[in-house]
C-alpha positions as CSV (number, residue, x, y, z in Angstrom):
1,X,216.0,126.6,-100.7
2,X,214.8,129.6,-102.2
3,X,218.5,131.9,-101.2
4,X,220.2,129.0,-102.7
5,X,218.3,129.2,-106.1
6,X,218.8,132.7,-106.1
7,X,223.0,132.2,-105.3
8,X,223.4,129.6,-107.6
9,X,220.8,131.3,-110.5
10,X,223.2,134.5,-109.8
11,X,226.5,132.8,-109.5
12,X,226.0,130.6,-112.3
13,X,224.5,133.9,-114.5
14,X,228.4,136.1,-113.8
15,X,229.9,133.0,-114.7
16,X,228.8,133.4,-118.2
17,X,230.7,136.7,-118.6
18,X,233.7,135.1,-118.8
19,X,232.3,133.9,-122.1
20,X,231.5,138.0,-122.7
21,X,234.5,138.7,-122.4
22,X,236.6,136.1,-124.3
23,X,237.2,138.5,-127.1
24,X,238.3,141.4,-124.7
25,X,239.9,140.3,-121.8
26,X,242.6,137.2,-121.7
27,X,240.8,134.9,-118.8
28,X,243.2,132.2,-117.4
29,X,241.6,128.8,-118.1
30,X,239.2,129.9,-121.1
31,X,240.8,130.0,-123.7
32,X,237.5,130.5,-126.6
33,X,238.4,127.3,-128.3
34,X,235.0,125.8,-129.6
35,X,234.2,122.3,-130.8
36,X,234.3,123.0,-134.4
37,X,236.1,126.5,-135.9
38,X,233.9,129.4,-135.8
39,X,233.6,132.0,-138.6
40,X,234.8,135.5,-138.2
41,X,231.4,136.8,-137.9
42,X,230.2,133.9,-135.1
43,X,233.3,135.2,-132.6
44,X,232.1,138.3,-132.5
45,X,228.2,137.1,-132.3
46,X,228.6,134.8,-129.5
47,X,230.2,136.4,-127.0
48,X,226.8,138.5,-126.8
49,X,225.0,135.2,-126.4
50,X,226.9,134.2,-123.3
51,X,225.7,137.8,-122.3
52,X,222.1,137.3,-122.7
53,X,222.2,134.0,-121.0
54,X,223.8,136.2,-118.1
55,X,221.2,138.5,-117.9
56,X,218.8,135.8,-118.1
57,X,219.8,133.7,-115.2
58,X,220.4,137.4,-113.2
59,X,216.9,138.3,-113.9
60,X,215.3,135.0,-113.0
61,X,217.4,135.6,-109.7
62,X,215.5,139.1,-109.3
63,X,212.2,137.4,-110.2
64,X,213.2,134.6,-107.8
65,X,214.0,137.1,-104.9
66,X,210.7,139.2,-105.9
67,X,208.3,135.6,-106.0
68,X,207.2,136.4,-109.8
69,X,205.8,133.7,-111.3
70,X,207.4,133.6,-114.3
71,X,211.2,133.0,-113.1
72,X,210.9,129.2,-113.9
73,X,210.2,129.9,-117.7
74,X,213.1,132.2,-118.1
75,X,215.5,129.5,-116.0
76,X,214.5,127.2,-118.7
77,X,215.3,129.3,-121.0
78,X,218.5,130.2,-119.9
79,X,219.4,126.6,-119.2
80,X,218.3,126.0,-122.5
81,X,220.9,128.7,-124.0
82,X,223.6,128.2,-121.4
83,X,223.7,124.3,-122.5
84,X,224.0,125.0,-125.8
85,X,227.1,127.3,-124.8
86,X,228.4,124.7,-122.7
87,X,228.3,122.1,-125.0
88,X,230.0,124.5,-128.1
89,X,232.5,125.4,-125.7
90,X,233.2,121.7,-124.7
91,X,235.6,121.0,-122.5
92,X,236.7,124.2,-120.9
93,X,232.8,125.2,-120.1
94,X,231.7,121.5,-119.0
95,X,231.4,122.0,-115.5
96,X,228.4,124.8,-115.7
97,X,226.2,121.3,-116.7
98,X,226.0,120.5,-113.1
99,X,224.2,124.0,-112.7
100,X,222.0,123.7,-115.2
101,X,221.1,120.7,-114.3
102,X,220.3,121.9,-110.9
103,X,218.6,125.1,-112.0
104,X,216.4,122.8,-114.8
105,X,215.3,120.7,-112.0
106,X,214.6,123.6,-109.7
107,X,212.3,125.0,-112.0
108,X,210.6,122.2,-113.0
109,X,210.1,121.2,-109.6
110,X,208.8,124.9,-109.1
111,X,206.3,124.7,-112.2
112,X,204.8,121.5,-110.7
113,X,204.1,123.0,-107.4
114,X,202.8,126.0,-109.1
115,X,200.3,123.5,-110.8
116,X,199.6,122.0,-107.4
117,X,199.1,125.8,-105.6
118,X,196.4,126.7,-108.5
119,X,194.4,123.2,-107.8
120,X,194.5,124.1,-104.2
121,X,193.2,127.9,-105.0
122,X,190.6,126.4,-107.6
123,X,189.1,124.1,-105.4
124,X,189.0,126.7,-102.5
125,X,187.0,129.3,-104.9
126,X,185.0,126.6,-105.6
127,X,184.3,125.8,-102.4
128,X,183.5,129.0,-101.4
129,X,181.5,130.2,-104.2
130,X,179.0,127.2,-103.2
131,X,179.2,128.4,-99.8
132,X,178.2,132.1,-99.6
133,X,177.9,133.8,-96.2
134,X,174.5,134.8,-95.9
135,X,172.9,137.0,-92.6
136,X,171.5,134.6,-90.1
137,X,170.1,134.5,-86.6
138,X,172.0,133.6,-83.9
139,X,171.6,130.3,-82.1
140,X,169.4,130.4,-79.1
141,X,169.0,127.9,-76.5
142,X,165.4,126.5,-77.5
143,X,167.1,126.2,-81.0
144,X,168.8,123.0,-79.6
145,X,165.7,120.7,-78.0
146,X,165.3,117.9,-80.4
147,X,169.1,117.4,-80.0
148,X,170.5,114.1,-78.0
149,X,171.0,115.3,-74.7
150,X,174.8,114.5,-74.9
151,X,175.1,116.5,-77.7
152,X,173.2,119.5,-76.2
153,X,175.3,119.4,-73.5
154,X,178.2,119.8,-76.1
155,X,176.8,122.4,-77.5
156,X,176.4,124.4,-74.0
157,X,180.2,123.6,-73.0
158,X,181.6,125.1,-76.9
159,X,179.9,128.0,-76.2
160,X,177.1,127.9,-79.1
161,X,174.1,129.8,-78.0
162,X,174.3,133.1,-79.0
163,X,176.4,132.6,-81.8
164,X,176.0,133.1,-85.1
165,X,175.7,129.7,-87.6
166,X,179.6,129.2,-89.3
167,X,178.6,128.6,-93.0
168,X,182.9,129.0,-93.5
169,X,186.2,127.7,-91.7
170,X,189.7,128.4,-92.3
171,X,192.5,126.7,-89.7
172,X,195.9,125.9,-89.4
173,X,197.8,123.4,-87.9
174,X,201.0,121.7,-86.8
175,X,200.9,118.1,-87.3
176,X,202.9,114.9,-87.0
177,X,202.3,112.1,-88.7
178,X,204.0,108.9,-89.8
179,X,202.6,106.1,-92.5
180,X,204.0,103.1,-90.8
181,X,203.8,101.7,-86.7
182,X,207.4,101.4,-87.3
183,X,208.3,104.6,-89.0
184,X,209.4,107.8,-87.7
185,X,207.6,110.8,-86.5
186,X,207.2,113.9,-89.6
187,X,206.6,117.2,-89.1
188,X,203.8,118.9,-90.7
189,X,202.3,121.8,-91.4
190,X,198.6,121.8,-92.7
191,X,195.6,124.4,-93.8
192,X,192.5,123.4,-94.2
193,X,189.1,125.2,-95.8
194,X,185.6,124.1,-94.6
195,X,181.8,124.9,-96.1
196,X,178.9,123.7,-94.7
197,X,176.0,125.1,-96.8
198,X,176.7,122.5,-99.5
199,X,179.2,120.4,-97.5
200,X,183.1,120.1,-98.2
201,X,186.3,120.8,-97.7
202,X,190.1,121.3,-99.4
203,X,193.3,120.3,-96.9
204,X,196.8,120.9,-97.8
205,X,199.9,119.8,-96.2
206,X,203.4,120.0,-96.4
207,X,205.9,117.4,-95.0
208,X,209.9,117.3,-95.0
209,X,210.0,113.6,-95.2
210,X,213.9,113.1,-96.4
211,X,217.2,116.0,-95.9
212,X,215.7,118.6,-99.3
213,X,212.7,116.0,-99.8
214,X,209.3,117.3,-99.5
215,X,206.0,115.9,-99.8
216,X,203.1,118.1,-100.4
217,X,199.3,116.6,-99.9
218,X,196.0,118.0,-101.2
219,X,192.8,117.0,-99.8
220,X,189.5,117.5,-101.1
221,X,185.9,116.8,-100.5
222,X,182.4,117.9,-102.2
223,X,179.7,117.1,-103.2
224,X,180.3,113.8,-101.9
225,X,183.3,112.9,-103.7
226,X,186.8,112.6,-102.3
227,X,190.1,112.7,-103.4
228,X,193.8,112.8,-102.4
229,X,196.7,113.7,-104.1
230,X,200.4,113.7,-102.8
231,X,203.3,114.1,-105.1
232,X,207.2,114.9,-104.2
233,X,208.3,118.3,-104.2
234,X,205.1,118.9,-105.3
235,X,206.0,117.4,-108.9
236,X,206.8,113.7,-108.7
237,X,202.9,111.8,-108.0
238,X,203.4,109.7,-104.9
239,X,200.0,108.7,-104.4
240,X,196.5,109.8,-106.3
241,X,193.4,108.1,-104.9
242,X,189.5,108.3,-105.5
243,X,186.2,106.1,-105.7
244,X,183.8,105.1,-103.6
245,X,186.2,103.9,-100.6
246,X,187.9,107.5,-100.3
247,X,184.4,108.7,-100.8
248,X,183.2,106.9,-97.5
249,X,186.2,108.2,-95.8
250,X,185.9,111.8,-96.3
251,X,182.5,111.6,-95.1
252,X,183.8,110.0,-91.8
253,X,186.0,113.1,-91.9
254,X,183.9,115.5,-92.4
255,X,181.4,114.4,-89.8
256,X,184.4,113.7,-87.6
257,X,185.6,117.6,-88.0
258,X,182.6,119.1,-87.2
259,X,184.2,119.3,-83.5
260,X,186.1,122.1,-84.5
261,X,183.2,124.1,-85.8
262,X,180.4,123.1,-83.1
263,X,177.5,125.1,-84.8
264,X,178.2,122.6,-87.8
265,X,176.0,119.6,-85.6
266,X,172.8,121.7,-86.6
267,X,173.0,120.6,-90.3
268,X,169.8,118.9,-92.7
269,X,172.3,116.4,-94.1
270,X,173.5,115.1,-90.2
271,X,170.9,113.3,-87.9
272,X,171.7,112.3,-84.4
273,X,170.7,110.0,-82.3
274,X,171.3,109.5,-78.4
275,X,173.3,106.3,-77.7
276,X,173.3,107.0,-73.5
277,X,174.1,109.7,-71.4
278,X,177.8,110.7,-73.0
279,X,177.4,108.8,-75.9
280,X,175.7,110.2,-79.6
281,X,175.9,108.2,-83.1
282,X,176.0,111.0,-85.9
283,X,174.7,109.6,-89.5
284,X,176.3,111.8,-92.3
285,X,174.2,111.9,-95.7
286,X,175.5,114.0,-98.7
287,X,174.6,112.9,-102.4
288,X,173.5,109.5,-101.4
289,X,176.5,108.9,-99.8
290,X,175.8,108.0,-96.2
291,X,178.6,107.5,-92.8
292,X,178.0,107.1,-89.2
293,X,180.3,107.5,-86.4
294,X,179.9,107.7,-82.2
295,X,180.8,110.8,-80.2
296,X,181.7,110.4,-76.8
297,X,181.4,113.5,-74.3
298,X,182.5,113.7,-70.9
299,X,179.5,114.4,-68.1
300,X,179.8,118.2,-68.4
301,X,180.3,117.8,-72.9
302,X,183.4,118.3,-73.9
303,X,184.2,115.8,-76.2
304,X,186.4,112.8,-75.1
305,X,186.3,111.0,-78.6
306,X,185.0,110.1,-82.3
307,X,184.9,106.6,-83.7
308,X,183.7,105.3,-86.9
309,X,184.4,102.3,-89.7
310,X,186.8,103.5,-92.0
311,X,188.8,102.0,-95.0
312,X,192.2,101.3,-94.0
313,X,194.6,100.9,-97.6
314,X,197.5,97.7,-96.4
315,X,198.6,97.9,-99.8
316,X,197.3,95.4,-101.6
317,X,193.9,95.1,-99.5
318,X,191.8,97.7,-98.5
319,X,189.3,96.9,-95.4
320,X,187.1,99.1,-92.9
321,X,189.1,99.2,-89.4
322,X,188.1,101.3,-87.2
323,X,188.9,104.9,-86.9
324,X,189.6,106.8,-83.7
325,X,190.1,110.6,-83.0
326,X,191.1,111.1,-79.5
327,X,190.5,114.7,-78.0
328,X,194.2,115.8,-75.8
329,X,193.5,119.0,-74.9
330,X,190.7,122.0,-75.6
331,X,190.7,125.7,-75.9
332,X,188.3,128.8,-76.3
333,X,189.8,129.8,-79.9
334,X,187.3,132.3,-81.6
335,X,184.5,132.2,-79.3
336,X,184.0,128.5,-79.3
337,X,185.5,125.8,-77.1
338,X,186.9,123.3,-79.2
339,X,189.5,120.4,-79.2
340,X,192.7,122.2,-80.6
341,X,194.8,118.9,-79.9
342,X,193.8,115.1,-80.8
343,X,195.3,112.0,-81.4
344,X,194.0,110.0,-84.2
345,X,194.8,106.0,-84.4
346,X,193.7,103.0,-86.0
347,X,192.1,100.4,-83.9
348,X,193.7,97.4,-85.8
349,X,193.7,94.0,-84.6
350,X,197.5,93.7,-83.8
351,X,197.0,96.7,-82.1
352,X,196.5,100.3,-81.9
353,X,198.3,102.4,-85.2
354,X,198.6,105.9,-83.4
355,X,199.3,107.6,-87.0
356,X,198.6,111.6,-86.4
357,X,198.7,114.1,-84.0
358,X,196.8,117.2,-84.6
359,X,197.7,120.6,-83.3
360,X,195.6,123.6,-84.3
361,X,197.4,127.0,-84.0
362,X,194.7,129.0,-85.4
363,X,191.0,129.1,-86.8
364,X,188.8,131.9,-88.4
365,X,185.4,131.5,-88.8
366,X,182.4,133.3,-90.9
C-alpha cells in the first residue's frame, strides 16, 4: 500500500504540469478553457498554482518514501488545491477527482492510525514508567516452599531458580483468529507489553480481514481497568468496549499470561492454592478487582492448560462461559521454558468455539 501511495501521490503530482504548462506548451486534450473567463492577470497566476500543487503532491511522495509524519497534512493540502483546480478547469481536468479522492482518504486513513500508534506508545510509557526495573536477587530454590506443589514443580520445569524476577515483558506473535464458529481463519500479527510491579499490560494487533481491509486492535489493562479498542484501517471504530465485565476479563488474562513470564506466579496480588497433584486455582486481586482461574500441569509441570469464567459478548447478551487456553507446544525462549503455542476456546454449551491460536515468535524480558 505504501509504493502505491507514493505512485499515485507522484503520478497524480506530474499530472498537474500539464496545467504549468498550458500557457507554454500546446498539450493535446487541454485546452486551458475554465468554467468562467479568466482575467489576463489570473492566466498567467494559475499556471503556477497547478505548479505548487505539483510540488506538493511530489513532496508528500518524498515524505511518504522517507516515513515523515507530516506527509498526510501536505496530501490534504494538495488535494485541497488540486480540487479546486479540477473543479475551475471543469471538464477537461475532471478525471484527477478520482485521485484525490483516493489520496484524501489515504491520508485520512493514515492520520487516524497515527492517532491509534501514539495511544499505543502512550500507554506503553505509561506502563513502563510504573514499572521501573529495579536490581533484585535472583530466585533460589527455598524461595518457592509455600508454593502448591504443582506449581513448584512448574516452576522447576520453566527453569526459574536462578533467575532474576521479570518486572518487564515485550513478545511477539503470529496469530489466527476468527470471531464466529462459522467464519474463516485471519491472520494476525500481535505485540504485546507486560509490567508486573503495578500489574498491566498494552496488546496491539493487526488483521487483513477483507482484500485492502485492515483491522487494527489495541489492548490495554491497568490498574485494574480494561479496555479494547478496534477500528478499520485504524480510522473507522469497529468496536470500543470498557466496564466492569472487560474489567473481569483482563484480569482472567493477565493471570492467564503469566505462563509466558513464569517468575510472574511469585506476585503479592496472586495467591495460590493446591487443587491436587497437577492441578492449582490462582486468585488474581488488583484494585479490588478479584479473578480466579485453574492451572493444569502435567506430572513433570509443564503446563497442559488454564481455565476460568469469563464474559462471553453474543451480541445482545453478555454471560460468563468458560474460558480455556490450551498449551500445543513449549520452548526454552530467553532462559525460561514456556508455552510458545496454545489454543484458546470457549467451552460453550453447543460446543467448543476454538477462536485463537497463539504463536509466539519472540520475547524479551527485563
Amino acid at each position: 500500500m505504501k509504493i502505491f501511495g507514493i505512485l499515485l501521490l507522484t503520478l497524480h503530482g506530474l499530472i498537474h504540469l500539464i496545467g504549468f504548462l498550458q500557457n507554454k506548451v500546446r498539450i493535446s486534450g487541454f485546452s486551458g478553457k475554465t468554467i468562467f473567463d479568466l482575467s489576463a492577470t489570473a492566466q498567467q497566476v494559475f499556471p503556477v498554482i497547478w505548479l505548487m500543487a505539483c510540488l506538493m503532491f511530489l513532496a508528500s511522495a518524498g515524505f511518504l518514501w522517507r516515513s515523515v509524519a507530516f506527509w498526510p497534512y501536505l496530501t490534504l493540502g494538495a488535494v485541497i488545491l488540486s480540487q479546486f483546480l479540477v473543479v475551475l478547469y471543469w471538464p477537461e481536468a475532471k478525471a484527477g477527482t478520482i485521485a484525490n479522492i483516493l489520496l484524501a482518504f489515504g491520508a485520512v486513513f493514515a492520520l487516524g492510525f497515527a492517532r491509534m500508534e501514539q495511544q499505543k506508545e502512550d500507554a506503553i510509557e505509561a506502563l513502563q514508567a510504573e514499572n521501573q526495573v529495579l536490581s533484585l536477587p535472583h530466585i533460589e530454590r527455598s524461595d518457592l516452599d509455600g508454593l502448591p506443589d504443582p506449581v513448584q514443580t512448574w516452576l522447576v520445569w520453566a527453569k526459574i531458580v536462578g533467575a532474576k524476577p521479570v518486572q518487564q515483558t515485550h513478545l511477539k506473535q503470529h496469530n489466527f483468529m476468527r470471531l464466529k464458529p462459522d467464519a474463516k481463519w485471519v491472520k494476525a500479527s500481535a505485540e504485546q507489553w507486560f509490567g508486573f510491579q503495578n500489574p498491566g499490560f498494552v496488546w496491539q494487533t493487526s488483521m487483513p480481514v477483507f482484500p485492502m481491509v485492515s483491522f487494527y486492535g489495541l489492548d490495554r489493562f491497568s490498574g485494574g481497568k480494561g479496555g479494547m479498542d478496534i477500528k478499520a484501517w485504524g480510522t473507522l471504530p469497529v468496536v470500543h468496549a470498557d466496564g466492569p465485565e472487560i474489567n473481569q476479563g483482563t484480569l482472567v488474562r493477565m493471570l492467564a499470561e503469566i505462563l509466558w513470564t513464569p517468575t510472574a506466579a511469585f506476585a503479592s496480588y496472586i495467591r495460590w492454592k493446591s487443587l491436587d497433584s497437577t492441578h492449582a486455582k490462582a486468585i488474581i486481586t488488583i484494585e479490588g478487582q478479584e479473578a480466579e482461574g485453574v492451572f493444569t500441569f502435567s506430572q513433570d509441570g509443564m503446563p497442559m492448560s488454564f481455565e476460568a469464567m469469563r464474559y462471553y459478548n453474543q451480541g445482545k447478551t453478555t454471560n460468563l462461559e468458560k474460558w480455556e487456553v490450551k498449551t500445543l507446544k513449549t520452548a526454552s525462549l530467553n532462559g525460561f521454558f514456556i508455552p510458545v503455542q496454545s489454543q484458546v476456546s470457549w467451552k460453550l454449551k453447543e460446543g467448543d468455539f476454538h477462536w485463537m491460536t497463539v504463536t509466539l515468535t519472540e520475547i524479551n524480558y527485563q
